[in-house]
GUFI-139808 format. One record per residue: residue number from 1; residue in three letters; x, y, z of N, C-alpha, C in turn. Coordinates in Angstrom, 3 decimals. Each point is the difference from the previous one (the first is absolute). Layout:
<kezas>
+------+------+----------+----------+----------+----------+----------+----------+----------+----------+----------+
! resi ! resn !   n_east !  n_north !     n_up !  ca_east ! ca_north !    ca_up !   c_east !  c_north !     c_up !
+------+------+----------+----------+----------+----------+----------+----------+----------+----------+----------+
!  NUM !  ALA !        X !        Y !        Z !        X !        Y !        Z !        X !        Y !        Z !
...
+------+------+----------+----------+----------+----------+----------+----------+----------+----------+----------+
</kezas>
This chain:
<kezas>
+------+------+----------+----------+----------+----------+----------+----------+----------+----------+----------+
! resi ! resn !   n_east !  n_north !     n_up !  ca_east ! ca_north !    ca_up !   c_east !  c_north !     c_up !
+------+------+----------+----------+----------+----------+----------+----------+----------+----------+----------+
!    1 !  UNK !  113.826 !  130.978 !   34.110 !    0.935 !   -1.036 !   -0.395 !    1.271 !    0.150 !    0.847 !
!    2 !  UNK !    0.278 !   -0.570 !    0.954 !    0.748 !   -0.187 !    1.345 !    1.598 !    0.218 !   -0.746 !
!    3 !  UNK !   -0.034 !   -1.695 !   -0.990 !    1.321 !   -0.072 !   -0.606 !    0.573 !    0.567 !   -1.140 !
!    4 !  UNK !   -1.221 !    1.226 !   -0.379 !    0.320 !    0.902 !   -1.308 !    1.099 !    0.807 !    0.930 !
!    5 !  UNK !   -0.650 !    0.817 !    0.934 !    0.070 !    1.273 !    1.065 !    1.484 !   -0.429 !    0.549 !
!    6 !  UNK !   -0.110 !   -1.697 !    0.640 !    1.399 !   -0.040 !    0.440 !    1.294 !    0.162 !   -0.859 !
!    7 !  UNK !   -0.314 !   -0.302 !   -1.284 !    1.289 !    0.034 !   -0.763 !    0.345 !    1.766 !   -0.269 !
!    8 !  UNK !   -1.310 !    0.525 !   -0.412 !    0.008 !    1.156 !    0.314 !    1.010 !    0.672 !    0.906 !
!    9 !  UNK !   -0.072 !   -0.756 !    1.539 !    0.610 !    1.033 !    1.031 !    1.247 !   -0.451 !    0.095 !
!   10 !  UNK !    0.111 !   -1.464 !   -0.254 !    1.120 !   -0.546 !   -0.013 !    1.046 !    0.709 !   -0.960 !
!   11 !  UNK !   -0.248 !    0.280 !   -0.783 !    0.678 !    0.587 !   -1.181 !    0.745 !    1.267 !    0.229 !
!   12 !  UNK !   -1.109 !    0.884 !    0.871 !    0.034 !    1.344 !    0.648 !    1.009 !    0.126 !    1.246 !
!   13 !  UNK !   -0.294 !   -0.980 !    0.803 !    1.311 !   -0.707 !    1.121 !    1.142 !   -0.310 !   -0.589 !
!   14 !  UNK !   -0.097 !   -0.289 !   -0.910 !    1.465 !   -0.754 !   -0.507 !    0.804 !    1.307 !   -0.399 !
!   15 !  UNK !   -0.570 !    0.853 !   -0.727 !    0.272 !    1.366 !   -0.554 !    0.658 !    0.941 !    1.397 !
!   16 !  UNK !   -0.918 !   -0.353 !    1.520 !    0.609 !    1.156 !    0.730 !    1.073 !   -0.987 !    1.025 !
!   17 !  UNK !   -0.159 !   -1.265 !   -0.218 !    1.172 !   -0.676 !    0.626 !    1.721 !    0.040 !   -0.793 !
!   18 !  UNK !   -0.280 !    0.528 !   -1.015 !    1.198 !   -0.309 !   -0.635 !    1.333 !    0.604 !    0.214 !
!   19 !  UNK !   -0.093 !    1.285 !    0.867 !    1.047 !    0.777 !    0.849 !    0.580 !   -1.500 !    0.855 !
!   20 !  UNK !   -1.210 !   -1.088 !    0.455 !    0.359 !   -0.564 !    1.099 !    1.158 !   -0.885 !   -0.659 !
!   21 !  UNK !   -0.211 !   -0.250 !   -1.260 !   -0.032 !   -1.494 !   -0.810 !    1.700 !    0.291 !   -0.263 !
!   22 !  UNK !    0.014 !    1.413 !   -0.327 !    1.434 !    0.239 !   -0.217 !    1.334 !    0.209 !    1.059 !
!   23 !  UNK !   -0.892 !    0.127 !    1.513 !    0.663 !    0.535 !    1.014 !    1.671 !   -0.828 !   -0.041 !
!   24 !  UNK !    1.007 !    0.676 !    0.812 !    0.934 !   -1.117 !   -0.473 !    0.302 !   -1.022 !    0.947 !
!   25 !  UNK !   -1.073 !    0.056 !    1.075 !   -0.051 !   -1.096 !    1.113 !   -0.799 !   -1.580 !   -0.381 !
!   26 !  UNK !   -0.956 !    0.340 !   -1.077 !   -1.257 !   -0.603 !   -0.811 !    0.745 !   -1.381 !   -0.612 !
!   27 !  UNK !   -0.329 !   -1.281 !   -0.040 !    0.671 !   -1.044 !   -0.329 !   -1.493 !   -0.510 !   -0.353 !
!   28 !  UNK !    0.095 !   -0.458 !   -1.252 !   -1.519 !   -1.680 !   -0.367 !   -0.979 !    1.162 !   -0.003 !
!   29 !  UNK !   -0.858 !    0.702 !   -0.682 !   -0.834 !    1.431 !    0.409 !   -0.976 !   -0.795 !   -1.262 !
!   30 !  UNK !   -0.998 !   -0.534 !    0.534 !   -1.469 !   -0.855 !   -0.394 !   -1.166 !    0.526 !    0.305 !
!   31 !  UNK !   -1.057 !   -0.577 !   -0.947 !   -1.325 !    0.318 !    0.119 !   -0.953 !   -0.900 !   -0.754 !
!   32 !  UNK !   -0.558 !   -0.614 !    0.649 !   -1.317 !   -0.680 !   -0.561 !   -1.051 !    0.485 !    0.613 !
!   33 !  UNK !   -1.511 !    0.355 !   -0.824 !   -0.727 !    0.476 !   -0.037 !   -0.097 !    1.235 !    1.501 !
!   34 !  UNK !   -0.685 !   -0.140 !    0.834 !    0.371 !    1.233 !    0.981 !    0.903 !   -0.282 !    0.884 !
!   35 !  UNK !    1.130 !   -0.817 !   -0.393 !    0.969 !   -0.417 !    1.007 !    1.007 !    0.675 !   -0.261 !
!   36 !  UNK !    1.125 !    0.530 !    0.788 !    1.191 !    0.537 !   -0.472 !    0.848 !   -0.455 !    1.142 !
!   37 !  UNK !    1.251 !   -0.190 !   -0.643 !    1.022 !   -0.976 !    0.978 !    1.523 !    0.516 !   -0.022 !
!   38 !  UNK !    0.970 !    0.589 !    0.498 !    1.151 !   -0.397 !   -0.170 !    1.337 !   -0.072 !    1.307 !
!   39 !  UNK !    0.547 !   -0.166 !   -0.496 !    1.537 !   -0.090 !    1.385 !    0.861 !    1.090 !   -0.191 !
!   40 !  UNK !    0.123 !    0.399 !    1.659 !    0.800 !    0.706 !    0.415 !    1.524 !   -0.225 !    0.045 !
!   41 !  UNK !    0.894 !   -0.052 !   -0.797 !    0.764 !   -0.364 !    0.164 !    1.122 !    0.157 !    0.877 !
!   42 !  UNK !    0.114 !    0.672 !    1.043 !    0.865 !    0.269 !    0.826 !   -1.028 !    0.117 !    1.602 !
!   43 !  UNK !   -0.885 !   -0.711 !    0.089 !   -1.048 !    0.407 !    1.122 !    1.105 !   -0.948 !    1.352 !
!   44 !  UNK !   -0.565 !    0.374 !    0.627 !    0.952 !   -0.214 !    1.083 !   -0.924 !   -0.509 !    1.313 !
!   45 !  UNK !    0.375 !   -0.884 !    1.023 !   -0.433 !   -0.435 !    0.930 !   -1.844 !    0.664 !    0.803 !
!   46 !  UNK !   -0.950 !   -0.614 !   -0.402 !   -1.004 !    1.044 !    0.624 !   -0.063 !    0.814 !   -0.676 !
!   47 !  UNK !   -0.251 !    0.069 !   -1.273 !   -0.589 !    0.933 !   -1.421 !   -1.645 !   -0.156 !    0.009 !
!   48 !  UNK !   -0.418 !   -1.101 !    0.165 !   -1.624 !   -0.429 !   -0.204 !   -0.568 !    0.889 !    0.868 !
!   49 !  UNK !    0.263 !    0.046 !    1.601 !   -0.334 !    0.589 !    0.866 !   -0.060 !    1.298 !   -0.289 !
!   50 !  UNK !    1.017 !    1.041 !   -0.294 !    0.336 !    1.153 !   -0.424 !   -0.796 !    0.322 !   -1.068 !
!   51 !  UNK !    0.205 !   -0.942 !   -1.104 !   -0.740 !    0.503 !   -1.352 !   -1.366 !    0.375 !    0.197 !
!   52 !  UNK !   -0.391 !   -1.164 !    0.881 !   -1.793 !   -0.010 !    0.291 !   -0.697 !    0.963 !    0.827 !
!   53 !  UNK !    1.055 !    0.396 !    1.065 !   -0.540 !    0.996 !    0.917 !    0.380 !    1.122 !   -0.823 !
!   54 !  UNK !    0.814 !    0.229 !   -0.802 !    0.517 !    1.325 !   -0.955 !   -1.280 !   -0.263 !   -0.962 !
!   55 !  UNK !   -0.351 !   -0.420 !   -0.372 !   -1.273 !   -0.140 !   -0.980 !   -1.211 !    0.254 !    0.411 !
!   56 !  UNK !   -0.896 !   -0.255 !    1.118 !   -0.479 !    0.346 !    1.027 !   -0.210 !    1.293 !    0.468 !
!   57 !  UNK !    1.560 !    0.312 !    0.421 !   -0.320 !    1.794 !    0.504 !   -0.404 !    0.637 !   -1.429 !
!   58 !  UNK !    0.087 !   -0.241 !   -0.922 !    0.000 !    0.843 !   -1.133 !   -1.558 !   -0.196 !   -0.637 !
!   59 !  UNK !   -0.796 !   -1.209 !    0.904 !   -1.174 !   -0.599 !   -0.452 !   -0.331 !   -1.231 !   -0.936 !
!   60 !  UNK !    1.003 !   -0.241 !   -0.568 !   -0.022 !   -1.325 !   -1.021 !   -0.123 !   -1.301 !    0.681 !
!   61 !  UNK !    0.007 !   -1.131 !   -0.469 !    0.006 !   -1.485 !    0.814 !    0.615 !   -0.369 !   -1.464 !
!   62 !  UNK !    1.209 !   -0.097 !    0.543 !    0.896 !   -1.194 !   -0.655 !    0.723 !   -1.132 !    0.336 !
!   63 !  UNK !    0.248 !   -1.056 !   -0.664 !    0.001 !   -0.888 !    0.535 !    1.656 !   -0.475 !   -0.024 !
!   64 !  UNK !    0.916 !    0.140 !    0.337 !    1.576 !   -0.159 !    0.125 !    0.056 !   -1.618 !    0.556 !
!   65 !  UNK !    0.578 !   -0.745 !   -0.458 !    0.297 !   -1.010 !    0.098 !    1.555 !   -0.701 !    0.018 !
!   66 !  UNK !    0.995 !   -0.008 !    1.023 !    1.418 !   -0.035 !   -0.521 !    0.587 !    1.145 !    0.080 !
!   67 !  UNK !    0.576 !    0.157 !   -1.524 !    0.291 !    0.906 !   -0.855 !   -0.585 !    0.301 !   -1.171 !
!   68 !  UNK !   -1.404 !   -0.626 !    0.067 !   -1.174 !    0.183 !   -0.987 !   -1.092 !    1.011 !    0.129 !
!   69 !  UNK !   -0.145 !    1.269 !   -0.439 !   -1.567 !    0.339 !    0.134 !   -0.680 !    0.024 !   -0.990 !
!   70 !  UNK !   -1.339 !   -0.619 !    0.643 !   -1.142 !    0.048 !   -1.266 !   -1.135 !    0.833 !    0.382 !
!   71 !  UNK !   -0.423 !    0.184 !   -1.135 !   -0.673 !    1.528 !   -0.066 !   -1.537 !   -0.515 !   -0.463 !
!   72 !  UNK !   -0.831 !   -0.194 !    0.536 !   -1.154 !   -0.728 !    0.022 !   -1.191 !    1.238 !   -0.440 !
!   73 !  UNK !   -0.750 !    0.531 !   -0.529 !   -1.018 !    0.855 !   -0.128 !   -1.114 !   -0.278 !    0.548 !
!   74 !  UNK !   -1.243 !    0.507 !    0.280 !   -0.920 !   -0.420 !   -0.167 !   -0.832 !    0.464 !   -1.458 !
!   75 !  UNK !   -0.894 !   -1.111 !   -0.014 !   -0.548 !    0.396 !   -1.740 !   -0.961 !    1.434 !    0.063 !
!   76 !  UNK !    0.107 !    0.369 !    0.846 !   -0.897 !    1.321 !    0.010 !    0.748 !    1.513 !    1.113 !
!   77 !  UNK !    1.378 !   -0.332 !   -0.586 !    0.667 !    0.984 !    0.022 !   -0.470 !    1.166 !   -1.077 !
!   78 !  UNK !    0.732 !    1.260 !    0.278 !    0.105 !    0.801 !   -0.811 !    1.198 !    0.788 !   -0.120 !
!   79 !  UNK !    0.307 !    0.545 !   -1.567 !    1.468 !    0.668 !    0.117 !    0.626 !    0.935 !    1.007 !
!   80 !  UNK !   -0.899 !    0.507 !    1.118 !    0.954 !    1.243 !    0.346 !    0.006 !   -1.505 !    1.201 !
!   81 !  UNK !   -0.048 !   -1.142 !    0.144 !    0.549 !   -0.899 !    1.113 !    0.677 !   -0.642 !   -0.489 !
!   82 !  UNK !    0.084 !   -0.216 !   -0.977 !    0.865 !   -0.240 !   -1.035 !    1.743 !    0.338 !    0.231 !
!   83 !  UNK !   -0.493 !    1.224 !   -0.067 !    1.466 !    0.942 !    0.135 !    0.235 !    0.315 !    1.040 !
!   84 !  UNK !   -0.618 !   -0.330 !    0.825 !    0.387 !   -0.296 !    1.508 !    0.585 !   -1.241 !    0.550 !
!   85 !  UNK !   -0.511 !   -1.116 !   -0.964 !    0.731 !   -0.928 !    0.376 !    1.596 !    0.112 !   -0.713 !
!   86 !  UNK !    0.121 !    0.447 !   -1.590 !    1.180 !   -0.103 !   -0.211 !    0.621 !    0.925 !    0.883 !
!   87 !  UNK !   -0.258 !    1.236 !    0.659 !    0.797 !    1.299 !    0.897 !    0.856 !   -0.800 !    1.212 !
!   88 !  UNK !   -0.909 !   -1.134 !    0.549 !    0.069 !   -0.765 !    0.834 !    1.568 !   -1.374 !   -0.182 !
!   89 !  UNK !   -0.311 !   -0.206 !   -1.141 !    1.107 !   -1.095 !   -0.366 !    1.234 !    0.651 !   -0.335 !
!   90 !  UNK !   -0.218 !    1.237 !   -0.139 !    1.393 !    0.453 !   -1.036 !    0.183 !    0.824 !    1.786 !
!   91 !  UNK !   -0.262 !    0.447 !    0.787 !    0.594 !    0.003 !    0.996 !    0.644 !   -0.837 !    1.261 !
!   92 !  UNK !   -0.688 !   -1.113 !   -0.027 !    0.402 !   -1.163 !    0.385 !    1.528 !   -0.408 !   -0.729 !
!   93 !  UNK !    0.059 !    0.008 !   -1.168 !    1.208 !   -0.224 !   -0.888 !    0.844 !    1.014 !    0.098 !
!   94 !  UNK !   -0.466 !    1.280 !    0.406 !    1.235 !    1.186 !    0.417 !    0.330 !   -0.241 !    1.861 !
!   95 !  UNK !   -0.668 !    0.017 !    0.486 !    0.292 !   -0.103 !    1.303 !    0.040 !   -1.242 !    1.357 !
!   96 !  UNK !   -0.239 !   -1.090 !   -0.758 !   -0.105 !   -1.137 !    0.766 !    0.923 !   -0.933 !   -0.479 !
!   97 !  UNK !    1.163 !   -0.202 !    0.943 !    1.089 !   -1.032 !   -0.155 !   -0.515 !   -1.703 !    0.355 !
+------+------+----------+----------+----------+----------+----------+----------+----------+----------+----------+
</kezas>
């Protein structure tokens, strides 16, 4: 059951994103079903670029848009990528202007 499992992980994501949710850069911090969304609020000229290649070296594919990143899963993730993806966002949010 695909959409039992997703709410499942979704639930589990939401739990290890929430360092992200509180960060104090974090503006609009959303989620519908395996989607997760929010704004950077102080991102600065050429953040998308940065964020994405900073996401990247670390192994993740996220998707920065603006001053938007969204955090896309695939449905057959598992937690320890999981927590690689949040390791990934919450450093992006410490070190990328």
């Amino acid at each position: 059951d695909v959409l039992a499992a997703n709410r499942d992980k979704a639930t589990r994501f939401s739990q290890l994103l929430e360092p992200a949710s509180q960060h104090l850069r974090v503006r609009h911090f959303r989620n519908r079903g395996m989607i997760w969304a929010f704004e950077v609020a102080d991102a600065k000229p050429g953040f998308p670029g940065r964020a994405y290649q900073m996401g990247l070296r670390q192994g993740v594919l996220l998707r920065p848009i603006g001053n938007t990143v969204y955090v896309m899963p695939p449905y057959v993730i598992e937690e320890t990528h999981m927590a690689s993806m949040a390791d990934a966002v919450m450093a992006i949010l410490d070190k990328v202007g």
